[in-house]
C-alpha positions as CSV (number, residue, x, y, z in Angstrom):
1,X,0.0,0.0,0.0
2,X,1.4,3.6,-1.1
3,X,1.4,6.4,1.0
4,X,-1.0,7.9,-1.0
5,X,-3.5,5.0,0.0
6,X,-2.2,5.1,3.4
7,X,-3.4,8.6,3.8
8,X,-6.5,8.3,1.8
9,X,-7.4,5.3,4.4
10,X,-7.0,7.8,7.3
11,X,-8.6,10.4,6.1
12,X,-11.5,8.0,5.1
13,X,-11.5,6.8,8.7
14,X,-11.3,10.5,10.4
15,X,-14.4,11.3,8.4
16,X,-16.2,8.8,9.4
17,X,-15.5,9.3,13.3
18,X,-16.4,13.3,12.3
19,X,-19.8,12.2,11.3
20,X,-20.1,9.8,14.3
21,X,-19.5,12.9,16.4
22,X,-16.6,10.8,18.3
23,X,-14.2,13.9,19.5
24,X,-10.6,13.9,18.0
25,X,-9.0,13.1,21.6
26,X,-11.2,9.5,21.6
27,X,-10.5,8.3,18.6
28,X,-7.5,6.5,19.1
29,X,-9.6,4.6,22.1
30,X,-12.4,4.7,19.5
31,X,-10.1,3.0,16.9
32,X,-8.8,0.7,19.2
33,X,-12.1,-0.7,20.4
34,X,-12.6,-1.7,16.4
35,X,-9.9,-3.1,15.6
36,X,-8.3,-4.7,18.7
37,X,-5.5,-4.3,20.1
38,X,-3.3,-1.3,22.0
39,X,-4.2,2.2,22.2
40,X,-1.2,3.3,21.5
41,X,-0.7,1.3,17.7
42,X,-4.6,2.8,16.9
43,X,-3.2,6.2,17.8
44,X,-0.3,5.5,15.7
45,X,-2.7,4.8,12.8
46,X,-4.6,8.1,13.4
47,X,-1.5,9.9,13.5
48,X,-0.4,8.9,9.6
49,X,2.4,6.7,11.2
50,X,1.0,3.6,10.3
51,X,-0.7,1.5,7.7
52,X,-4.2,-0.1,8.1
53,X,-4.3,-3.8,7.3
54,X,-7.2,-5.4,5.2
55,X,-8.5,-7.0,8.3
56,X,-8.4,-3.6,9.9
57,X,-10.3,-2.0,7.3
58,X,-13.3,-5.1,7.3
59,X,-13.5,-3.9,10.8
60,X,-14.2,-0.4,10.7
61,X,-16.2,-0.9,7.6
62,X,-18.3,-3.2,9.8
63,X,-18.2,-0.9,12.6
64,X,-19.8,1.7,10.5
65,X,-22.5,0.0,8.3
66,X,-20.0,0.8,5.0
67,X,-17.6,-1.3,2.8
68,X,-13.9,-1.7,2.0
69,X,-14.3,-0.8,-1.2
70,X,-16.4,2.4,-0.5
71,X,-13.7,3.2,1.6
72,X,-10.8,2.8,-0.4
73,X,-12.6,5.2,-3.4
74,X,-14.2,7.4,-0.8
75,X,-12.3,10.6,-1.6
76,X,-12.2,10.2,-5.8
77,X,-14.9,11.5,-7.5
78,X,-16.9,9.3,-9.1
79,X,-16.7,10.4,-12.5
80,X,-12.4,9.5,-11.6
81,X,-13.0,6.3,-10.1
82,X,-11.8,4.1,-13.3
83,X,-10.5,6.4,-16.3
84,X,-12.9,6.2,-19.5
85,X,-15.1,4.5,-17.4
86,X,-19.2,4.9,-17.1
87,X,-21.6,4.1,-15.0
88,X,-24.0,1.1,-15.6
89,X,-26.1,-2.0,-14.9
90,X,-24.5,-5.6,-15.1
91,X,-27.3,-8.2,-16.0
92,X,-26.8,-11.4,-14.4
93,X,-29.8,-13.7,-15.3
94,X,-32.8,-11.6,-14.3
95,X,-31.0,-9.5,-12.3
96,X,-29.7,-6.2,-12.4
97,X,-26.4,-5.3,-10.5
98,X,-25.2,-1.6,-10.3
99,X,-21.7,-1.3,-12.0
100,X,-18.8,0.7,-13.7
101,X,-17.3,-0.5,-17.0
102,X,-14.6,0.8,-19.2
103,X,-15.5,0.4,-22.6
104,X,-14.2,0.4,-26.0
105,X,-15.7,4.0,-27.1
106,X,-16.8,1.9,-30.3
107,X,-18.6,-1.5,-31.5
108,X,-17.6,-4.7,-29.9
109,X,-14.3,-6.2,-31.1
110,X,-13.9,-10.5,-31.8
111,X,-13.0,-11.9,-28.7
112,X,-14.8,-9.7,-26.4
113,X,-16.4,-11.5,-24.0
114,X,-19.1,-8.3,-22.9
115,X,-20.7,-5.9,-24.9
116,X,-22.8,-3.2,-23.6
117,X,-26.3,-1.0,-24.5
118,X,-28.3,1.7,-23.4
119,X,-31.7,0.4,-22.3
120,X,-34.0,2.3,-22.4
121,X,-36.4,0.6,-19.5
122,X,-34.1,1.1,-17.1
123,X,-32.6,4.4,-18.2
124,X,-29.4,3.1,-18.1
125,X,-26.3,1.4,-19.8
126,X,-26.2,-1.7,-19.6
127,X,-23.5,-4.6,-19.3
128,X,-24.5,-7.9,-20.5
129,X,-22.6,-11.5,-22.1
130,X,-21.9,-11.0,-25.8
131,X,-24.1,-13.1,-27.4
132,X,-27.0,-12.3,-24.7
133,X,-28.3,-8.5,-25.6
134,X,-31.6,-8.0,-27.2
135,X,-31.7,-7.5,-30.8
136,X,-31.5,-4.6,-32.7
137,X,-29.8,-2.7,-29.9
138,X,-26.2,-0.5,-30.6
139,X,-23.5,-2.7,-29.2
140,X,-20.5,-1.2,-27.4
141,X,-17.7,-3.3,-26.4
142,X,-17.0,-3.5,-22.7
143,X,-13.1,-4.0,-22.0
144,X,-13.6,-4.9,-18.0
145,X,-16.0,-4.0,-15.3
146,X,-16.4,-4.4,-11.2
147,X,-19.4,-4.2,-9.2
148,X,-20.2,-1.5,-7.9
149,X,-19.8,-0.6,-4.2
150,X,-22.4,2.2,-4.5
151,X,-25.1,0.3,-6.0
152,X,-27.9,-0.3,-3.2
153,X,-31.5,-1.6,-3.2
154,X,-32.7,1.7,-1.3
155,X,-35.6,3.6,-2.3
156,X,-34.4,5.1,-6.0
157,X,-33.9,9.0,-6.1
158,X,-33.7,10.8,-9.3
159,X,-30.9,14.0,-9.2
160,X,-32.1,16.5,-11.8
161,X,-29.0,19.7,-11.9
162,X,-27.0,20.9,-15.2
163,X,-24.0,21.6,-12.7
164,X,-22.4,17.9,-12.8
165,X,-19.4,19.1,-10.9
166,X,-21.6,20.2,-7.7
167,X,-24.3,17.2,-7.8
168,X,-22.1,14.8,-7.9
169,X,-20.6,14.8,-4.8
170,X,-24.2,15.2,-3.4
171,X,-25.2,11.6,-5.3
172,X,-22.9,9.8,-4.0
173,X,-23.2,10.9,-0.1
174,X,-26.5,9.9,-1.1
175,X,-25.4,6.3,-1.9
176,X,-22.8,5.6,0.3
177,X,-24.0,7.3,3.8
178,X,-27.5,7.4,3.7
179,X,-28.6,4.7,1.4
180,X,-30.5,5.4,-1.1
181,X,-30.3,4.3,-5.1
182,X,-29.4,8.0,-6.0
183,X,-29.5,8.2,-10.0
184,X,-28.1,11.4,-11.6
185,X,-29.6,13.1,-15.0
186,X,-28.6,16.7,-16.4
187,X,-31.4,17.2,-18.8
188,X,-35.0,17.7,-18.1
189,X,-35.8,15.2,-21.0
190,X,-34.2,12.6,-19.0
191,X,-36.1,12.8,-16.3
192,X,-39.1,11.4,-18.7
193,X,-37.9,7.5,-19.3
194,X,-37.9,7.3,-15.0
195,X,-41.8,8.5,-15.6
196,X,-42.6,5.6,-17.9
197,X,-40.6,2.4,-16.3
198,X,-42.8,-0.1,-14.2
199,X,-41.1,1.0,-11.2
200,X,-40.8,4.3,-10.7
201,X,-38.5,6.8,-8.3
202,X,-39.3,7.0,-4.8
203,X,-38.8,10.8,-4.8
204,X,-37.2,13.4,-7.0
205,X,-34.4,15.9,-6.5
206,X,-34.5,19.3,-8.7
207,X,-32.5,21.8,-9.4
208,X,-34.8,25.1,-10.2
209,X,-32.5,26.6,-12.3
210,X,-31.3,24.7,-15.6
211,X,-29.5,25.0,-18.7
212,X,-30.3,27.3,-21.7
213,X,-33.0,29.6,-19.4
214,X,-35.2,26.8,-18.2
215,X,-36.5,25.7,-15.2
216,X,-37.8,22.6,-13.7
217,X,-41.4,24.1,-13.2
218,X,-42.2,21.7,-16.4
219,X,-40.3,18.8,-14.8
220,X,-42.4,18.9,-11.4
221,X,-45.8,19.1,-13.9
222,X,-44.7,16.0,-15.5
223,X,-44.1,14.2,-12.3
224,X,-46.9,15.3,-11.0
225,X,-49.2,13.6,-13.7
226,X,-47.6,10.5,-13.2
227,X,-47.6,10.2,-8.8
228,X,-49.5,12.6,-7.4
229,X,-47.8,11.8,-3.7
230,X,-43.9,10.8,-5.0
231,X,-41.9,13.1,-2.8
232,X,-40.1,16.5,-4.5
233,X,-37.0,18.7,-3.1
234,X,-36.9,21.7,-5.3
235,X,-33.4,23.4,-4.8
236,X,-32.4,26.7,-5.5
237,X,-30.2,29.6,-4.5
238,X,-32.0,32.5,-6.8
239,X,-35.8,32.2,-4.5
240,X,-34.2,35.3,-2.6
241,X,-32.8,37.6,-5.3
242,X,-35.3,37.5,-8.2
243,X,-39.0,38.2,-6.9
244,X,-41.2,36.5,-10.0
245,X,-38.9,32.8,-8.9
246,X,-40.1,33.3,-5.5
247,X,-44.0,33.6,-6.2
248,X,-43.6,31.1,-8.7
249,X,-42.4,28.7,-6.6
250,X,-44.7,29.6,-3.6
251,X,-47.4,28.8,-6.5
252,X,-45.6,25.1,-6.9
253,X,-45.6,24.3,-3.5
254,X,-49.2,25.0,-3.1
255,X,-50.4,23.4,-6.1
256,X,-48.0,20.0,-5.8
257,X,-46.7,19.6,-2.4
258,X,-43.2,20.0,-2.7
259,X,-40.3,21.0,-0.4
260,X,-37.6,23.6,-0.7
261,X,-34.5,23.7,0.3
262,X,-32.2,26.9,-0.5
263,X,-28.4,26.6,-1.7
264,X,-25.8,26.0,0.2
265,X,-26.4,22.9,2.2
266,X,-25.0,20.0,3.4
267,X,-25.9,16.7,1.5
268,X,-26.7,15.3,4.8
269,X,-29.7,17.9,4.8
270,X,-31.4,16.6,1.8
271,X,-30.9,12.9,3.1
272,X,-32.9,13.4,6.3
273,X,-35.6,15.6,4.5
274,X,-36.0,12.6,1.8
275,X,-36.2,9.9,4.7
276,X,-38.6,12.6,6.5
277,X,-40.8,12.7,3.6
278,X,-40.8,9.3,2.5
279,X,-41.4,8.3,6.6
280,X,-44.5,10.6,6.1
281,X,-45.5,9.0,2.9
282,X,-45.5,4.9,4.2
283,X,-47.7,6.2,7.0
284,X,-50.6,7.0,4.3
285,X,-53.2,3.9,3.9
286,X,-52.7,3.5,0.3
287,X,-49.0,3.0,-0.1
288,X,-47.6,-0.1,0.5
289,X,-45.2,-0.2,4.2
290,X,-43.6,-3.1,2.9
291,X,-41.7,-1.2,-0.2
292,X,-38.3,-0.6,-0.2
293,X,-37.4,1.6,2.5
């Protein structure tokens, strides 16, 4: 292990004892509760001066509900994780298994073993055994893939933001700390295959402000037609500087039930209101307890 990795390892772990509210003077007894042993050698890992083994790392992962692997990418954005990589579906069977795969930016090649699609029922690109995608479809060919740590069964959230860069970060606190199946789109138009699939999003993320003058009052309609109860977070940092945004949006809330929440704020914000609304929403008579949450 690098020193890079060393460091990335600690700084994963200090994070997570931040958001665990542990204070910086108890977490070398904190650590060494984990992961057995002295308290001196866990304050020696704190410290940067020495190396957490794989055994180590299972531990704390365990400790805090995570995984190794979410911990050894935790501070690489996720567009970085794997270079000319994208984000995707593996099917296995009848199964669908979140996943990133490089691929060969062009049709499949002889001899490769995976080829890959963009299906348009789930929304998504998909991974699949050569030989084994539907017909008719654009093949690409997949050079490798892993599973992905991020994928979970939680209740699926749709991220609707032009700024990539920002929202990103934002989807994948989503994932990895609080759970949910957090799927990002930067165009309003994408928003409309998640309408149309059997199973659609547990609640909806939206930026108000979008590319090219628009805004996501025609988004929330659309939604709206579709689930009149599916939860909505509309986010937006111009409600206090342009007066006609701000009776517009007073004018959404009213007529669809939707929340606001006004730029800056921590992604840990958003993923209470969501479990807050969707809490709310299992308590109606008509929706079903037993779904995914």
């Amino acid at each position: 292990m690098n020193d890079r990795a060393r460091q990335r390892d600690i700084s994963v772990l200090k994070g997570l004892l931040r958001r665990r509210n542990v204070p910086q003077k108890s977490w070398a007894g904190q650590l060494s509760a984990i992961i057995g042993g002295t308290r001196k050698t866990a304050g020696k890992r704190v410290a940067d001066e020495g190396i957490l083994t794989l055994r180590e790392l299972f531990a704390i992962a365990d400790h805090f509900d995570t995984t190794v692997t979410a911990m050894l990418q935790a501070d690489f954005p996720e567009e970085r994780q794997i270079p000319g990589a994208r984000k995707g579906l593996l099917r296995v069977g009848g199964g669908l298994w979140p996943c990133t795969a490089v691929t060969r930016g062009g049709p499949p090649a002889r001899g490769d073993k995976f080829v890959g699609y963009e299906d348009p029922s789930v929304a998504q690109f998909v991974v699949c055994e050569a030989g084994r995608s539907p017909a008719g479809v654009a093949l690409e060919g997949v050079l490798s893939f892993n599973v992905d740590a991020f994928g979970t069964t939680g209740p699926l959230v749709v991220v609707l933001d032009d700024e990539e860069t920002a929202m990103l970060p934002m989807c994948r606190f989503l994932r990895i700390d609080a759970g949910f199946d957090a799927q990002y789109v930067k165009e309003p138009e994408d928003v409309l295959p998640f309408l149309q699939q059997p199973n659609k999003p547990d609640a909806y993320i939206l930026d108000w402000t979008l590319s090219r003058g628009q805004t996501s009052r025609g988004v929330i309609e659309g939604i709206r037609a579709a689930d009149a109860e599916c939860p909505i977070v509309l986010l937006t940092g111009t409600i206090q500087s342009r007066e006609e945004n701000e009776s517009e949006i007073a004018d959404l809330v009213r007529k669809h039930r939707i929340d606001v929440c006004v730029k800056p704020f921590p992604a840990s914000i958003i993923a209470e209101k969501l479990k807050s609304m969707l809490d709310r929403q299992s308590e109606l008579p008509h929706v079903d307890k037993g779904a995914k949450w």
